[in-house]
N, C-alpha and C positions, 0 to 999 in steps of 0.2 A: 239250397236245393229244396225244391217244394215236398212236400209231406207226401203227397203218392207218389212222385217220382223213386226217393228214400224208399217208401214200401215197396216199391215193385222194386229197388234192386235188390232189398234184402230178400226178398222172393227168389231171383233169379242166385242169388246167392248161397241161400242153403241150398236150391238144386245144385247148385257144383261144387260145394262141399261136401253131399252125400253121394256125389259123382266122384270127388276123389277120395272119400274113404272107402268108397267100393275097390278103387284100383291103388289100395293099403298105402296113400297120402297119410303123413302126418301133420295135422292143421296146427303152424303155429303161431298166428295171428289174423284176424278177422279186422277189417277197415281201420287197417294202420294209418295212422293221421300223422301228419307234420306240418308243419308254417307251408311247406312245398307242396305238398297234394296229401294225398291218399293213395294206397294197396291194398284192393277189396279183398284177398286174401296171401296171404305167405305159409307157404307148405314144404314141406320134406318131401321128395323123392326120393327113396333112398337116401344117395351122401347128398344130393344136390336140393339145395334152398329154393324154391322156384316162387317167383312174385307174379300172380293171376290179377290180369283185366278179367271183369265179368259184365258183358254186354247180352242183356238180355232185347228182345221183341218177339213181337205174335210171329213174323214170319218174313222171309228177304223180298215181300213184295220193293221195299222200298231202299233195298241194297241188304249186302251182309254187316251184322252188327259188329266184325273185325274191323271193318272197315272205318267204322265210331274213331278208332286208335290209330289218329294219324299222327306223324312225325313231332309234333308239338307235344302231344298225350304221353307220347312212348320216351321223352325227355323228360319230362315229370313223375313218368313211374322209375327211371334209371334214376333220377337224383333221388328220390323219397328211398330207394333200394339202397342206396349208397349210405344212406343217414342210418338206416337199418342196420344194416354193415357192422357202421362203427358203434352204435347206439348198444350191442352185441355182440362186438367184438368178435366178431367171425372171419376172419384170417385165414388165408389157406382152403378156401373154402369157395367149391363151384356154386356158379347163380347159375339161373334161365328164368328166362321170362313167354309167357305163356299166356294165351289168352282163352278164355271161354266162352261162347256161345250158348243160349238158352235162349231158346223158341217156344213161347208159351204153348200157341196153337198146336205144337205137334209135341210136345216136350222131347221133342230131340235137343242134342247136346251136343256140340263140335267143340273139339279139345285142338287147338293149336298149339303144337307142343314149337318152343323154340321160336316163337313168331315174331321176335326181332331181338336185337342185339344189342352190345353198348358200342 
């Protein structure tokens, strides 16, 4: 990944880590890496472990940036979750996956809570 691409998404990054610590997330991992991908965040909800896309842009001139997280994307965050899983032994234990939005231009922030499945 090139050098400002990396910056700008740690940018959009901490904006939705201090978005879900405002809404009492607990952050328990930041750009979890595997041989399989990456999960720009993993957080607590409550009981439930929730694995965040974070897609940031200036603004949906050019589409919404959910949109970034097609069917290919959303199978490399479910296997990297699953390695998580074991990697922590977490058992018994509700997932969701969730994606964020971060608009520079306006610093609004669109939380898709549940935005796809296994």
């Amino acid at each position: 990944m090139k050098k400002e691409n990396r910056s700008k998404g740690n940018f959009g990054e901490e904006i939705a880590i201090k978005y879900l610590l405002q809404k009492d997330y607990k952050i328990l991992e930041k750009n979890f890496t595997t041989k399989l991908g990456e999960i720009d965040i993993i957080a607590k909800d409550k009981d439930i472990v929730t694995f965040i896309e974070v897609k940031l842009r200036r603004n949906s001139s050019y589409g919404h940036p959910f949109e970034a997280v097609d069917y290919r994307k959303q199978k490399k965050i479910i296997n990297v979750a699953k390695l998580y899983a074991k990697y922590k032994n977490l058992y018994n234990t509700q997932f969701r996956f969730d994606i964020i939005e971060v608009y520079s231009d306006s610093n609004d922030i669109n939380h898709i809570i549940d935005a796809f499945w296994t």
